[in-house]
C-alpha positions as CSV (number, residue, x, y, z in Angstrom):
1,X,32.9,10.6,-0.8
2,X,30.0,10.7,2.1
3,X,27.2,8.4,1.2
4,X,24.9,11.6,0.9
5,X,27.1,12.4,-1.8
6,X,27.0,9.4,-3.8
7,X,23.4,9.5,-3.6
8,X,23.1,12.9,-4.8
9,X,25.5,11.9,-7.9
10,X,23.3,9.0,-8.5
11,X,20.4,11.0,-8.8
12,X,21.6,13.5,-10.8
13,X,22.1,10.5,-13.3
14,X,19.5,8.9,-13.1
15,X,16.3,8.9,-15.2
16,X,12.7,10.6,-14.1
17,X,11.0,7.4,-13.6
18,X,13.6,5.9,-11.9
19,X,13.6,9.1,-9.6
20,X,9.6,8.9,-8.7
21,X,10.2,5.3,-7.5
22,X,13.1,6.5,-5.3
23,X,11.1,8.7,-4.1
24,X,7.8,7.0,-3.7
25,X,10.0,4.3,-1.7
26,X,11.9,7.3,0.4
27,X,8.5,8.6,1.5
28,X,7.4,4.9,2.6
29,X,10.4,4.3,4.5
30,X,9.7,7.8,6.6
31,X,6.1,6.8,7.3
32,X,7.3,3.5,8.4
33,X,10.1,4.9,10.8
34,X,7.7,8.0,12.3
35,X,5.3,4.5,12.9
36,X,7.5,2.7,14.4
37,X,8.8,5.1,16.6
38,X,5.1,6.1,17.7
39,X,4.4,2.6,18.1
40,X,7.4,1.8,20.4
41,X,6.5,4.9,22.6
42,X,2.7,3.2,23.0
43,X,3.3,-0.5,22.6
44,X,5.8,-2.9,23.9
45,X,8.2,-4.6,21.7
46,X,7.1,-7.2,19.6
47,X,8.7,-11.2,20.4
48,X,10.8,-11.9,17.7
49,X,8.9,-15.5,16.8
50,X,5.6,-13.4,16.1
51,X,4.5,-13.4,12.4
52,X,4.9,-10.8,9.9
53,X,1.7,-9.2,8.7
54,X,2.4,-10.1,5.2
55,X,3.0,-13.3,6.1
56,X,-0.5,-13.6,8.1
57,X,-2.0,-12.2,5.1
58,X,-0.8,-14.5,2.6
59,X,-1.8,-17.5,5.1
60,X,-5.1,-16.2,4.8
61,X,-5.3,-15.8,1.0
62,X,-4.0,-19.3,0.8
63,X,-7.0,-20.7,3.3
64,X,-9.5,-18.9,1.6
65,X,-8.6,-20.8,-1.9
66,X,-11.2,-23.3,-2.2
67,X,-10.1,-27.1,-2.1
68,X,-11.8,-27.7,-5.4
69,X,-10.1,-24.8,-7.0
70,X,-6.4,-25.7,-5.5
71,X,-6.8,-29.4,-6.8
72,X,-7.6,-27.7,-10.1
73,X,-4.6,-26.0,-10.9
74,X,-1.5,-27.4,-13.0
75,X,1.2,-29.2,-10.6
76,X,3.8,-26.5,-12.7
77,X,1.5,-24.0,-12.2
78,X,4.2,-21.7,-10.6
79,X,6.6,-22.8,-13.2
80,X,5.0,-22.0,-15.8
81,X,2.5,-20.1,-14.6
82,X,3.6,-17.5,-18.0
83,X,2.8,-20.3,-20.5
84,X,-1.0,-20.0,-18.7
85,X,-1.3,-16.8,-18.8
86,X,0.3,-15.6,-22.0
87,X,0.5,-18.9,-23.8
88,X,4.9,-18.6,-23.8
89,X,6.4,-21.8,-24.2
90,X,6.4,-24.3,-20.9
91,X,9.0,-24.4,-19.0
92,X,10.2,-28.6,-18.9
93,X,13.0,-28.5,-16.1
């Protein structure tokens, strides 16, 4: 069975909701492609050591957290960062 196949099978299984995000990711990934392929036409290809964008952007987020507020936070704050949101049980790994 082709892969083109499979998919179509799959999606003729597969709930509505489930189908809009398929499809919702489907369109990004052809926006992405035409981009790239416009952008390889007009700019040279990018070193391999350079940064992601999301990666740059989360840097920034992370320098733009005030020291005062950073020493604020829990040290499990990722660990349990549920139990301060929602007030679920901590987590005590």
């Amino acid at each position: 069975m082709s892969t083109k196949e499979q998919l179509i099978e799959e999606i003729n299984q597969a709930p509505e909701f489930l189908l809009e995000e398929v499809l919702n990711f489907f369109l990004f990934l052809k926006v992405r492609l035409a981009e790239r392929s416009q952008g390889a036409r007009s700019q040279p290809t990018p070193a391999i050591n350079e940064t992601p964008s999301f990666l740059l952007k989360a840097q920034e987020i992370n320098q733009s957290l005030a020291t005062p507020q950073a020493e604020s936070l829990p040290a499990d704050f990722a660990k349990n960062l549920d139990h301060y949101l929602y007030g679920v049980p901590k987590v005590e790994e």
